[in-house]
Structures are given as C-alpha cells and as structure tokens.
Biopython code that builds the backbone (N, CA, C, O; Angstrom):
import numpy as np
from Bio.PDB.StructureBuilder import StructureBuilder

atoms = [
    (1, "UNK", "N", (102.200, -29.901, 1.129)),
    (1, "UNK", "CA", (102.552, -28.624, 1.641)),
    (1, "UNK", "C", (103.879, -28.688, 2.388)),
    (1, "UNK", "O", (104.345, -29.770, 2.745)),
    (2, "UNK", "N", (104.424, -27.645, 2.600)),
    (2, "UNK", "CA", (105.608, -27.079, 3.467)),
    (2, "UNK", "C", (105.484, -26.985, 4.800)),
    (2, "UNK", "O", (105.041, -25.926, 5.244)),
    (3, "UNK", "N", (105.847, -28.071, 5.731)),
    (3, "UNK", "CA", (105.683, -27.585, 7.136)),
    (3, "UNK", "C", (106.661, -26.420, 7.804)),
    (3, "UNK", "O", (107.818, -26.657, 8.150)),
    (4, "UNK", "N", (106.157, -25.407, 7.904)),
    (4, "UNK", "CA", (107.033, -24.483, 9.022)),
    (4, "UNK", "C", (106.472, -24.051, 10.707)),
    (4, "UNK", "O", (105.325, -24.044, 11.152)),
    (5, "UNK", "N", (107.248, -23.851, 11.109)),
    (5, "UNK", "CA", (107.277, -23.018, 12.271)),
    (5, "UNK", "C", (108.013, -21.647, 12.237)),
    (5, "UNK", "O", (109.157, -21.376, 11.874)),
    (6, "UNK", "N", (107.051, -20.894, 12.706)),
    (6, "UNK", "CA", (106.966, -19.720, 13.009)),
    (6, "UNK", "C", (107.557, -18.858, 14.212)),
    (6, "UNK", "O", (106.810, -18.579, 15.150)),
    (7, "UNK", "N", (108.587, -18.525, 14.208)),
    (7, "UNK", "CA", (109.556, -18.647, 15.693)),
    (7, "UNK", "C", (109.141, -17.029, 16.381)),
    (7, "UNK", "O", (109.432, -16.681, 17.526)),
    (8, "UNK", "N", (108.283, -16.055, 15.204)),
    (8, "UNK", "CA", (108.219, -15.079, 15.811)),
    (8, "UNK", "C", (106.620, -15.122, 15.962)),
    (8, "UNK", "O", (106.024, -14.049, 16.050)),
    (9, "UNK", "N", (105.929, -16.301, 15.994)),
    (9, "UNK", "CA", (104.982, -16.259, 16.846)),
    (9, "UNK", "C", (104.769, -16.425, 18.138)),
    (9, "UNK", "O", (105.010, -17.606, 18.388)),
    (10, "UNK", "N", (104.236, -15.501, 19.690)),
    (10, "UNK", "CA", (104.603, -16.285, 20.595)),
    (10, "UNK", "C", (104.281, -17.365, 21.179)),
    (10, "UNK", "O", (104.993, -17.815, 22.077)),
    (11, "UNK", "N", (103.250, -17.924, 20.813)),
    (11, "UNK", "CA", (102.608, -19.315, 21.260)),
    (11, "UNK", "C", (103.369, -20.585, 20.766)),
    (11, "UNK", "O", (103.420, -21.617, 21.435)),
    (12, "UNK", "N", (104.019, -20.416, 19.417)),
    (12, "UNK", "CA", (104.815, -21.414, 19.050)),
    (12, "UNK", "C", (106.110, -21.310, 19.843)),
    (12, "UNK", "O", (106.521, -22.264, 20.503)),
    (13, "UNK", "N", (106.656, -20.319, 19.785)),
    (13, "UNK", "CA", (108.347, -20.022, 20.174)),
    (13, "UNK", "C", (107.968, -20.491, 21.237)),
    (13, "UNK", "O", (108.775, -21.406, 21.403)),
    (14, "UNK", "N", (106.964, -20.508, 22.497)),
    (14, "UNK", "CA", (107.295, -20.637, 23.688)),
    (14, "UNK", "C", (106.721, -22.134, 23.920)),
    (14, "UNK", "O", (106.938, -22.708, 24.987)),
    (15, "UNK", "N", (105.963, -22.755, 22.858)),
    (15, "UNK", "CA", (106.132, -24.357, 23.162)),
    (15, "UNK", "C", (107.161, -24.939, 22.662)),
    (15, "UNK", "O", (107.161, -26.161, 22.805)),
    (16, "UNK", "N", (108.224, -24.394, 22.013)),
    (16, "UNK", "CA", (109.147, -25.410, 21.816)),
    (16, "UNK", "C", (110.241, -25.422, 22.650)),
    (16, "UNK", "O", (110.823, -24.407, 23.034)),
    (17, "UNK", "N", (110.628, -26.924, 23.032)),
    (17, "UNK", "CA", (111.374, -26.964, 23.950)),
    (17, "UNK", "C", (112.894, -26.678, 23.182)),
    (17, "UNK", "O", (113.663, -25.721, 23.274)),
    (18, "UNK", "N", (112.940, -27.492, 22.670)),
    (18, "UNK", "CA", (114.012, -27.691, 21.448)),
    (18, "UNK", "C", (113.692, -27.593, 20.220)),
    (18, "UNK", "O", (112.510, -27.697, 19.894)),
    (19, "UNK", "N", (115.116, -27.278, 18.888)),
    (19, "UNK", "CA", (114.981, -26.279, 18.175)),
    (19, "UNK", "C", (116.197, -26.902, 16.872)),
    (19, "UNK", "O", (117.176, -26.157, 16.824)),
    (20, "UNK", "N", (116.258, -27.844, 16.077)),
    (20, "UNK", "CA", (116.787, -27.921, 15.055)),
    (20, "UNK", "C", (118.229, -28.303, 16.237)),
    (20, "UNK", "O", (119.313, -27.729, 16.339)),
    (21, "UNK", "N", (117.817, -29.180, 16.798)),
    (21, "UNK", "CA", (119.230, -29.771, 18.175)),
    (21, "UNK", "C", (119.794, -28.095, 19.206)),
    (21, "UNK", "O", (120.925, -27.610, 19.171)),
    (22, "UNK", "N", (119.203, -27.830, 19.605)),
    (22, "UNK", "CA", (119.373, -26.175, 20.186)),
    (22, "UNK", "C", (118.500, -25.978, 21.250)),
    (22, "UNK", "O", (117.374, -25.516, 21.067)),
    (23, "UNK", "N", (118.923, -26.290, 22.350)),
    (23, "UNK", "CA", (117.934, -26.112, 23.705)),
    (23, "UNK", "C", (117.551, -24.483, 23.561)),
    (23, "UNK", "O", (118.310, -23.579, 23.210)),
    (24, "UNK", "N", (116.144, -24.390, 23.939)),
    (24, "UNK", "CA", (115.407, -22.949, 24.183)),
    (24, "UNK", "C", (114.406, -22.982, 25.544)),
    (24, "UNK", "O", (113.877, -21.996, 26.056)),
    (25, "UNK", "N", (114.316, -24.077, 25.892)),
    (25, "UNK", "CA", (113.732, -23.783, 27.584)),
    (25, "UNK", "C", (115.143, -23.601, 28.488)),
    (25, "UNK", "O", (116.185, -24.091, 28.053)),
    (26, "UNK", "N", (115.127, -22.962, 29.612)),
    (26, "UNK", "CA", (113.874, -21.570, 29.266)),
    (26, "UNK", "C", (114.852, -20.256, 29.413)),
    (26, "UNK", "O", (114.498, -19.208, 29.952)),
    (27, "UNK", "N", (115.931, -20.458, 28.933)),
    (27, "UNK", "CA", (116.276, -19.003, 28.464)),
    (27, "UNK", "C", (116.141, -18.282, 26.849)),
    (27, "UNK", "O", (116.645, -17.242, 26.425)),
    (28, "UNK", "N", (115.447, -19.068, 26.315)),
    (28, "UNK", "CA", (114.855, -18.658, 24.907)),
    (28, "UNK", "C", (113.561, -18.562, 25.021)),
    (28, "UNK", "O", (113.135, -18.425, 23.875)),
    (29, "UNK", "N", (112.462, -18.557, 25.966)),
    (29, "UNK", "CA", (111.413, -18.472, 25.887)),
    (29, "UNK", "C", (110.681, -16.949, 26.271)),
    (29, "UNK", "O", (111.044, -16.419, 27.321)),
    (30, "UNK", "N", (109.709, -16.291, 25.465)),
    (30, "UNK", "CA", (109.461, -14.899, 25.793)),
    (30, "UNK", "C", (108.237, -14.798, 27.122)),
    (30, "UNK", "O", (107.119, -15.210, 26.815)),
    (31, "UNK", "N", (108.395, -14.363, 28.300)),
    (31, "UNK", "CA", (107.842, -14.120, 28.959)),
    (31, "UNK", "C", (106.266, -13.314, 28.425)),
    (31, "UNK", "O", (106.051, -12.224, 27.894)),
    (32, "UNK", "N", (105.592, -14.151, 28.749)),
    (32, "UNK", "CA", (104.009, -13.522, 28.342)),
    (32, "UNK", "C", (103.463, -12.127, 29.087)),
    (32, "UNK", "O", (103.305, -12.243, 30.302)),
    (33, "UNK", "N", (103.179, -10.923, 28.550)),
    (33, "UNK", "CA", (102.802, -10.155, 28.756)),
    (33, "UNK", "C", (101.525, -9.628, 28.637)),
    (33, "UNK", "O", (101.394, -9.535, 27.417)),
    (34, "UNK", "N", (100.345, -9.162, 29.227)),
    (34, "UNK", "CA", (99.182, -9.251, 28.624)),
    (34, "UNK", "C", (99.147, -7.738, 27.822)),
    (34, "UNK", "O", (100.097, -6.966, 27.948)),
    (35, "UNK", "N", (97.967, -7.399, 26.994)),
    (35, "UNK", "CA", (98.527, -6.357, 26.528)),
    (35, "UNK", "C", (97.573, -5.281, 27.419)),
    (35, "UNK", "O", (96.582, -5.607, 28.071)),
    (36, "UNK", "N", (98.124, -3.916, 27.280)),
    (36, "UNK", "CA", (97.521, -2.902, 28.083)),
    (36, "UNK", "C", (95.752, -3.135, 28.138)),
    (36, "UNK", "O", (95.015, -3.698, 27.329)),
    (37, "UNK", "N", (95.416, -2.385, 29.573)),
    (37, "UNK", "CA", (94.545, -2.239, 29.545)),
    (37, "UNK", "C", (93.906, -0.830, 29.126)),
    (37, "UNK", "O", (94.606, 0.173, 29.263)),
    (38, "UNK", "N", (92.891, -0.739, 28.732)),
    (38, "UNK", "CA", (92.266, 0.679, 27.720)),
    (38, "UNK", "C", (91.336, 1.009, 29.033)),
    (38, "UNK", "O", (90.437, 0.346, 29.551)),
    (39, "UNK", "N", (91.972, 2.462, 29.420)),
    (39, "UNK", "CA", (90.752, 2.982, 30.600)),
    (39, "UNK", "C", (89.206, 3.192, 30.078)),
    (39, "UNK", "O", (89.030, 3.512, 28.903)),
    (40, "UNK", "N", (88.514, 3.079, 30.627)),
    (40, "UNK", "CA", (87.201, 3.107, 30.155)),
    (40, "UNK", "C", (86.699, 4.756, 30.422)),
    (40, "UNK", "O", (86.794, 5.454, 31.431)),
    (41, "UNK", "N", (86.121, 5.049, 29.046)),
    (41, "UNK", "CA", (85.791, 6.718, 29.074)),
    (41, "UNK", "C", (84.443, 6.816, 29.255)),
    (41, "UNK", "O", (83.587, 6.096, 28.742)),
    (42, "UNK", "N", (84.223, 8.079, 30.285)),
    (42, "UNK", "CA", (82.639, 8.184, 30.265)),
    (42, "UNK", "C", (81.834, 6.729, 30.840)),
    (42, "UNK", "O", (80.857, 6.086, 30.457)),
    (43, "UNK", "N", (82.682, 6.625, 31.812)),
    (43, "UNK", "CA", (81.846, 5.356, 32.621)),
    (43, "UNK", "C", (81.031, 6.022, 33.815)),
    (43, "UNK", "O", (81.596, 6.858, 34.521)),
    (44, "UNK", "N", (79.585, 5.626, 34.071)),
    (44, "UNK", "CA", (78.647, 6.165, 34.835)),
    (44, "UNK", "C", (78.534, 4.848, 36.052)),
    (44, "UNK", "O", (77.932, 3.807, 35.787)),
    (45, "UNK", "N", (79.063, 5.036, 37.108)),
    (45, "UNK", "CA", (79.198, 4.762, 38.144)),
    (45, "UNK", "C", (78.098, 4.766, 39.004)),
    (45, "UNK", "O", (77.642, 5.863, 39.327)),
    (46, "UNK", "N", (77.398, 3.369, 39.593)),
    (46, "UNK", "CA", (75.620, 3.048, 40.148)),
    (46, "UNK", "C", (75.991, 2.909, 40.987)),
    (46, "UNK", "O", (76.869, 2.068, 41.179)),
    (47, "UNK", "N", (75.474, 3.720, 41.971)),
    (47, "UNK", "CA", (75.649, 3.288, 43.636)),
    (47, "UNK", "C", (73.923, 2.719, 44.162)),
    (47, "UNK", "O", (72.818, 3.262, 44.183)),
    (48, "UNK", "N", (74.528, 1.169, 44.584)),
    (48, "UNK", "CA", (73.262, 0.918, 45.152)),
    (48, "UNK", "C", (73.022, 0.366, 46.725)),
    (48, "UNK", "O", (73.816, -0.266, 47.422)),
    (49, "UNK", "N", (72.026, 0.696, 46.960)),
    (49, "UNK", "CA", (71.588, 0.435, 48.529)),
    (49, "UNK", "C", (71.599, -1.028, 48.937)),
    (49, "UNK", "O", (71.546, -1.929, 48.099)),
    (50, "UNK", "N", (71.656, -1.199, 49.977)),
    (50, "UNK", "CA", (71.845, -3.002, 50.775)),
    (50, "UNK", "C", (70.226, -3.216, 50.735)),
    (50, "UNK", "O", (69.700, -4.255, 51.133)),
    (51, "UNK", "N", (69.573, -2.218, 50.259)),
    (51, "UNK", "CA", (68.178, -2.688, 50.421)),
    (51, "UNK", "C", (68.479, -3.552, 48.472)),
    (51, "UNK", "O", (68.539, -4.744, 48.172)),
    (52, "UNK", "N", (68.583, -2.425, 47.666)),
    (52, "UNK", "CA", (68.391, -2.781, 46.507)),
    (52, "UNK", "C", (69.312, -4.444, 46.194)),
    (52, "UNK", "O", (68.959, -5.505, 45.681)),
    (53, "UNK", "N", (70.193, -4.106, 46.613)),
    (53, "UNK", "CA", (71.334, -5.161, 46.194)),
    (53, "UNK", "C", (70.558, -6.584, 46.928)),
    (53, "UNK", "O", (70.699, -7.615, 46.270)),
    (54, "UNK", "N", (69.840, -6.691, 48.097)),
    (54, "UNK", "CA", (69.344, -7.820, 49.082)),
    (54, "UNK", "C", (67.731, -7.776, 47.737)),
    (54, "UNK", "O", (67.904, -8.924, 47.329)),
    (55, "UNK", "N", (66.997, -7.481, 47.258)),
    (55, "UNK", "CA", (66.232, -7.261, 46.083)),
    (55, "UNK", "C", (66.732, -8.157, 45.363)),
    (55, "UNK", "O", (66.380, -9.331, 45.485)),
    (56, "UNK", "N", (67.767, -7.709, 44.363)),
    (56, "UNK", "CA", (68.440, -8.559, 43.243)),
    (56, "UNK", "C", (68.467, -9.734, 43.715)),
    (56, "UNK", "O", (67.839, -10.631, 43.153)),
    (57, "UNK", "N", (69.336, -10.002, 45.051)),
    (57, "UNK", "CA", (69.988, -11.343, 45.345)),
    (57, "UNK", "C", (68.498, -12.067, 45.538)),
    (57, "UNK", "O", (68.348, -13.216, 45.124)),
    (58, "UNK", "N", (67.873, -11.659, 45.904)),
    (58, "UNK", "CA", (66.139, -12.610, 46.247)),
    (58, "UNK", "C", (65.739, -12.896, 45.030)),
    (58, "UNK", "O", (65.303, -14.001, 44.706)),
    (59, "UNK", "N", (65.860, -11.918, 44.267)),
    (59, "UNK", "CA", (65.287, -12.473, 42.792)),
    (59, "UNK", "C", (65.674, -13.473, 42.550)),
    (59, "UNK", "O", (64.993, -14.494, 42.454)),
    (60, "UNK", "N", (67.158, -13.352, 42.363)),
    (60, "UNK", "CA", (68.077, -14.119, 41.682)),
    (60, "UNK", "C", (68.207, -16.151, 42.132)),
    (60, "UNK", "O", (68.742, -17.135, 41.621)),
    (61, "UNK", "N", (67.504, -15.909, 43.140)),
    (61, "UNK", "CA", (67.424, -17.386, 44.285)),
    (61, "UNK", "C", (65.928, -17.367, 43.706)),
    (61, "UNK", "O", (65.656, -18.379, 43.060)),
    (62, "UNK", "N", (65.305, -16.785, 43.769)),
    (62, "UNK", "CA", (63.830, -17.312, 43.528)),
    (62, "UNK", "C", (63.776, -17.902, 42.088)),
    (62, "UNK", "O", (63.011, -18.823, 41.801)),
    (63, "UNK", "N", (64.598, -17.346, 41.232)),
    (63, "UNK", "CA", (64.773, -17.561, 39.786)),
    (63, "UNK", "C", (65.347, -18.895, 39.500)),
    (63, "UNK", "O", (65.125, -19.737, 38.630)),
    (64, "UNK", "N", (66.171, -18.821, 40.526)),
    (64, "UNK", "CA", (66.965, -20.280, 40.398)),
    (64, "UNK", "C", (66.307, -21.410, 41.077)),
    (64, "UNK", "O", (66.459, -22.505, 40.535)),
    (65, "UNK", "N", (65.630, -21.363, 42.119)),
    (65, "UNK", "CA", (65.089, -22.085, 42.846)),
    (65, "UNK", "C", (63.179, -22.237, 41.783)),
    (65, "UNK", "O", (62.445, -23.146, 42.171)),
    (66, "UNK", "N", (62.868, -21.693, 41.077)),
    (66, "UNK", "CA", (61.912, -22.101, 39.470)),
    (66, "UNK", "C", (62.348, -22.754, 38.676)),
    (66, "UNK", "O", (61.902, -23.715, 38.049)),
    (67, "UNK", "N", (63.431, -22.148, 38.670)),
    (67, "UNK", "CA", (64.176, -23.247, 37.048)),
    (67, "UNK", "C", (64.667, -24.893, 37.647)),
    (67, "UNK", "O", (64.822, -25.812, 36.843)),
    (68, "UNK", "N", (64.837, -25.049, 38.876)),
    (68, "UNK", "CA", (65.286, -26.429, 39.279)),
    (68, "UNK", "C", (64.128, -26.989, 39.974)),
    (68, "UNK", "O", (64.046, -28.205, 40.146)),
    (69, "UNK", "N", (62.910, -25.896, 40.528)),
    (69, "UNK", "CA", (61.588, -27.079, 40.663)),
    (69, "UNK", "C", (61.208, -27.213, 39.403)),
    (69, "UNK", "O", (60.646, -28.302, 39.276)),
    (70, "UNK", "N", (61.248, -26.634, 38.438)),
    (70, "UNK", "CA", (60.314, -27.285, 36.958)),
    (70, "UNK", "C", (61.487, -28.242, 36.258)),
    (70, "UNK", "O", (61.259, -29.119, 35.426)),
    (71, "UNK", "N", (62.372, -27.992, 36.615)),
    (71, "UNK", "CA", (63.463, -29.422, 35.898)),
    (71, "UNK", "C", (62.971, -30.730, 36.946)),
    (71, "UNK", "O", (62.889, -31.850, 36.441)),
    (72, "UNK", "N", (62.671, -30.558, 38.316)),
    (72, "UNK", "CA", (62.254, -31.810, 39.231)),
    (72, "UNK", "C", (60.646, -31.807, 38.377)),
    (72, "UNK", "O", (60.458, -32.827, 37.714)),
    (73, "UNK", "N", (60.009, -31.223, 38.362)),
    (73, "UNK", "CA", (58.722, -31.471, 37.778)),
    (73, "UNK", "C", (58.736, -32.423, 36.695)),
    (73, "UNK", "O", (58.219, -33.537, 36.601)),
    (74, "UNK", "N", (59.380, -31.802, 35.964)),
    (74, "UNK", "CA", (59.279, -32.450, 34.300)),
    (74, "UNK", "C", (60.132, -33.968, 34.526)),
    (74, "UNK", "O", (59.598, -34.914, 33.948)),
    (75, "UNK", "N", (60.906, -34.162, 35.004)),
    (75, "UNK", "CA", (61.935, -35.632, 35.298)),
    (75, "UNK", "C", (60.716, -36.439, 36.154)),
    (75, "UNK", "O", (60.806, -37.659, 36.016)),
    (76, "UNK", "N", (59.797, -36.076, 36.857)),
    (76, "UNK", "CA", (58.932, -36.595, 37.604)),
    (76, "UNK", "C", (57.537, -37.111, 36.870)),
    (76, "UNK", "O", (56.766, -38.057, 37.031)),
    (77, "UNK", "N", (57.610, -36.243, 36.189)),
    (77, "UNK", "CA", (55.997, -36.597, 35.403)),
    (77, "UNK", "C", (56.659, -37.297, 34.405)),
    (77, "UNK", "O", (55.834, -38.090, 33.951)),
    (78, "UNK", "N", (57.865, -37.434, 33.747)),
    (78, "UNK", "CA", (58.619, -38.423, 32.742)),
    (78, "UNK", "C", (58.615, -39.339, 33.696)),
    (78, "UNK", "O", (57.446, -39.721, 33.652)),
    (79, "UNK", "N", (59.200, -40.026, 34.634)),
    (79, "UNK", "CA", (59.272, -40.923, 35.391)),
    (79, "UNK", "C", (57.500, -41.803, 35.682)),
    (79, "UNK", "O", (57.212, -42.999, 35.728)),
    (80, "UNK", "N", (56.833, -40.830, 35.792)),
    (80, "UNK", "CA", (55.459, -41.058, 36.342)),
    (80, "UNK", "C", (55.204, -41.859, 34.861)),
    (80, "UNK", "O", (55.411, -43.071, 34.904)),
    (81, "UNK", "N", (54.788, -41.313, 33.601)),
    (81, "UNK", "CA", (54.539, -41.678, 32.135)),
    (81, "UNK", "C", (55.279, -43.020, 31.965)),
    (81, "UNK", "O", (54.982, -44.102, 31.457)),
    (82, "UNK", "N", (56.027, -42.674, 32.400)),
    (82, "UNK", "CA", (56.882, -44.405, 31.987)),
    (82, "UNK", "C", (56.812, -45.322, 32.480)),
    (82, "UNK", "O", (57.166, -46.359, 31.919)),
    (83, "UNK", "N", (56.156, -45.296, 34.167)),
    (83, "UNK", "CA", (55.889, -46.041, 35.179)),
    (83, "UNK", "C", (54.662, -46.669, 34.463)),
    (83, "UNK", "O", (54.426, -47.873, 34.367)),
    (84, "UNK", "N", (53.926, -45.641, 33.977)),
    (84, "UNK", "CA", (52.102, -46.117, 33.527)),
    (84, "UNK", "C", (52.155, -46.814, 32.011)),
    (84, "UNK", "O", (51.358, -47.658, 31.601)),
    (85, "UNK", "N", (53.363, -46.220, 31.231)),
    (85, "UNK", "CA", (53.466, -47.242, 29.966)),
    (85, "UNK", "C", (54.288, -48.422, 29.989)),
    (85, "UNK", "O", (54.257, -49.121, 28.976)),
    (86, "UNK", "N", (55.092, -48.816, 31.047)),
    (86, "UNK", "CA", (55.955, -49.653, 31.078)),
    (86, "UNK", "C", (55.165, -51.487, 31.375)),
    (86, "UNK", "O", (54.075, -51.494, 31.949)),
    (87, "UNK", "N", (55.485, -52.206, 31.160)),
    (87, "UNK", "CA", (54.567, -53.153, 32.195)),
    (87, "UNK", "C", (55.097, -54.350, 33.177)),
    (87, "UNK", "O", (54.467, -55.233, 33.760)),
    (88, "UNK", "N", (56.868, -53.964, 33.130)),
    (88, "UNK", "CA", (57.490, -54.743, 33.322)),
    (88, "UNK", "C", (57.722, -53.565, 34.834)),
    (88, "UNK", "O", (57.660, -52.343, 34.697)),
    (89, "UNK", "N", (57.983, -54.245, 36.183)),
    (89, "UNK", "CA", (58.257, -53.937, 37.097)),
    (89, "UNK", "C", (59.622, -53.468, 37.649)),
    (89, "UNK", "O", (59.929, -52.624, 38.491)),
    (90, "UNK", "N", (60.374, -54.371, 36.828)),
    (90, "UNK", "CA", (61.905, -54.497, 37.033)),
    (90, "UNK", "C", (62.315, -53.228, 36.063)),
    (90, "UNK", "O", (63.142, -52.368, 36.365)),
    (91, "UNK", "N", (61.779, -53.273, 35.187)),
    (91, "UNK", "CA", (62.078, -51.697, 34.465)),
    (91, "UNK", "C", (61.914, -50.229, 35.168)),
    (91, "UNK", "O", (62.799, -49.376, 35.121)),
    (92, "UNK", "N", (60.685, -50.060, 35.812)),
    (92, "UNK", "CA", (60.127, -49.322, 36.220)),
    (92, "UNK", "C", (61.274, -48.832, 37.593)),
    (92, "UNK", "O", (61.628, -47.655, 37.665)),
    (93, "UNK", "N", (61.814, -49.956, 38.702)),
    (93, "UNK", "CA", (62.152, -49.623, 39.278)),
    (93, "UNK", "C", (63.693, -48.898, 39.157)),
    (93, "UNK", "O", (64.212, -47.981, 39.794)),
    (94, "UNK", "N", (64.331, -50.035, 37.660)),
    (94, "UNK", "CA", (65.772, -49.423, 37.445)),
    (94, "UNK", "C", (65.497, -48.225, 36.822)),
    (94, "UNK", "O", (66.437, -47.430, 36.851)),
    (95, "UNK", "N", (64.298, -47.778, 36.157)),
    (95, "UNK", "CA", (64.360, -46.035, 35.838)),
    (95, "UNK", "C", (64.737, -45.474, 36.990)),
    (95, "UNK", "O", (65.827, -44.934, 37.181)),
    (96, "UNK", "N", (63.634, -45.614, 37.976)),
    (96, "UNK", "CA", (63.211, -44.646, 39.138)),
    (96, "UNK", "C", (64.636, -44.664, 39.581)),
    (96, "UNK", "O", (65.025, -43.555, 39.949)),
    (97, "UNK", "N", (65.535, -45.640, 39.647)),
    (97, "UNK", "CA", (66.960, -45.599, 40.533)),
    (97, "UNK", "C", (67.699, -44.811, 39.255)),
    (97, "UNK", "O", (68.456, -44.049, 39.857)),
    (98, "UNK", "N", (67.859, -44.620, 38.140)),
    (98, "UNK", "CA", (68.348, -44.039, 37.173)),
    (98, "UNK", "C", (67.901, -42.442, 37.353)),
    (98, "UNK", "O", (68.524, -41.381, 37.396)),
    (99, "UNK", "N", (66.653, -42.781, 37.424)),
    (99, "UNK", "CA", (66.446, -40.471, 37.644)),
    (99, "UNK", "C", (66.558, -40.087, 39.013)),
    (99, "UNK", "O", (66.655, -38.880, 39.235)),
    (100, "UNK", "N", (66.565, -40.969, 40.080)),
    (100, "UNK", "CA", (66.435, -40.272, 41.353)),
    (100, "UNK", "C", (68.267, -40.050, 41.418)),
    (100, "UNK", "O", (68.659, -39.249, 42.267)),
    (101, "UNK", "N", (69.180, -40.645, 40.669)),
    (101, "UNK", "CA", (70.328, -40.509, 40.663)),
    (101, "UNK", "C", (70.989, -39.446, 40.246)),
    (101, "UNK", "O", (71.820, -38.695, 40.755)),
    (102, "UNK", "N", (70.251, -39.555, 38.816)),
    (102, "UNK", "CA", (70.572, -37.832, 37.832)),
    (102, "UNK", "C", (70.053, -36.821, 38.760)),
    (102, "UNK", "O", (70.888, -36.071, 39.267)),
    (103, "UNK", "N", (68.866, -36.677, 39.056)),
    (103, "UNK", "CA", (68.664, -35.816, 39.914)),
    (103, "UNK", "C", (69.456, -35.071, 41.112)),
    (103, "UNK", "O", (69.697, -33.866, 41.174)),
    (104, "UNK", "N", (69.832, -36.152, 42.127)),
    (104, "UNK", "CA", (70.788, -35.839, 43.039)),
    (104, "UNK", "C", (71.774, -35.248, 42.543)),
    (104, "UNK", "O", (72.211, -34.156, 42.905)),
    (105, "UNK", "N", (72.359, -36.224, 41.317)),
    (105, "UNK", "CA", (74.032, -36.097, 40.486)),
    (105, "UNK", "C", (74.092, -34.316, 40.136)),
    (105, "UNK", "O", (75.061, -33.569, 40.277)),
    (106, "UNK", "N", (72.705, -33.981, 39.642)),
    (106, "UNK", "CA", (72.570, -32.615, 39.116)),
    (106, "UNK", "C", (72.678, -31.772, 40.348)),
    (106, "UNK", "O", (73.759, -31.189, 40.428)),
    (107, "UNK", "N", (71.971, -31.589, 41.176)),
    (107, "UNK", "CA", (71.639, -30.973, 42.265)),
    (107, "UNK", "C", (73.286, -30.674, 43.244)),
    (107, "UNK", "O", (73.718, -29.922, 44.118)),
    (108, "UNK", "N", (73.718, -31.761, 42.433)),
    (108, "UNK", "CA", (75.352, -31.830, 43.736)),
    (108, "UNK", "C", (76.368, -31.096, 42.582)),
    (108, "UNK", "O", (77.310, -30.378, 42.916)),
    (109, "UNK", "N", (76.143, -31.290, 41.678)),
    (109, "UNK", "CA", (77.143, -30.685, 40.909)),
    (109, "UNK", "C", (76.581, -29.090, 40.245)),
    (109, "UNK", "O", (77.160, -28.059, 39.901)),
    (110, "UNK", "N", (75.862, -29.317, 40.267)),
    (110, "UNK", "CA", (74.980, -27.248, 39.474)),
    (110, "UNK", "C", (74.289, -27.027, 40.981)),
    (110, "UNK", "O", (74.504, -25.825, 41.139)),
    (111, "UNK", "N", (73.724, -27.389, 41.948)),
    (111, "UNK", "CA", (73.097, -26.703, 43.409)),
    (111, "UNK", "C", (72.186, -25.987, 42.883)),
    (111, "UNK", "O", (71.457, -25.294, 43.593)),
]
sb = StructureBuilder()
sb.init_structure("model")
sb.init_model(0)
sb.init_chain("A")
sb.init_seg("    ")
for serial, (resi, resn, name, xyz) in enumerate(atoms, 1):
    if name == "N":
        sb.init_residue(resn, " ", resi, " ")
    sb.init_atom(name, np.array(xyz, "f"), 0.0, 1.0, " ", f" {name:<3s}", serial, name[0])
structure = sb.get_structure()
C-alpha cells in the first residue's frame, strides 16, 4: 500500500512536528475547538428536597457498603475452603498474607 498523511485531518496535522523538512510547531498547528453545544429542548427540571437528596445518598452508602461486605464474605469463605483443603501450613499462611493484602490493596484503592 501507499502511505499518506492527511494534512487536512486535525489530529494528524497537529501531531506533526515537522513536514517533508518544514517546521509546523507551532505556528502551523490548528488550535482545537470543541464543537457547539446543542441546547437541550423540552428539558423538565426536578427540584428535590435535602430530605430526598439525604434518602438517595443513604441508599447509595448502604448499597456500597453490601457490595464490599459480600466481596469480604466470599474472599473469606475462599480463604476458609483452602485453609480446610490445604495440608501444608506454610501454604495456608502465605494465602492468608496474599488475601488479607488484596483486600486492604482493594479497600485503599476503590474505598
């Protein structure tokens, strides 16, 4: 095939620095513009109360605070299963230091 570049694309034109020996940074480069924004028609506007909005936010913690005790659940009863099939001691303990790690690791990085 034919390699070209496309100079009236703007993503190309504006990565090239240089140009067939022809400096184009950066007075050849096209300033990025985003394109208009489209007003939104017939938008219905919710006004809600500090009662309702303090509602949501409780949900929303209780929801999250389920989904990360049943992820500690399930890593625990895996940990537990492997403890009872394993028979080697030294195994058992480098799991337990392996999930009590992920665990934390998760907890510090997603909360």
């Amino acid at each position: 095939g034919m390699f070209q570049i496309d100079l009236n694309d703007d993503a190309v034109q504006n990565m090239l620095i240089s140009y067939n020996g022809e400096k184009r940074y950066p007075d050849k480069i096209t300033p990025y513009s985003p394109p208009p924004v489209k007003a939104a028609a017939n938008v219905e506007v919710v006004v809600k109360t500090e009662e309702e909005l303090l509602a949501e936010a409780n949900i929303a913690q209780q929801q999250s605070f389920l989904k990360n005790s049943q992820f500690a659940s399930v890593a625990a009863a895996a940990l537990l299963l492997f403890g009872v099939t394993a028979g080697d001691h030294d195994s058992v303990a480098l799991m337990s230091s392996f999930a009590l790690a992920g665990i934390a690791g998760y907890q510090v990085v997603w909360g």
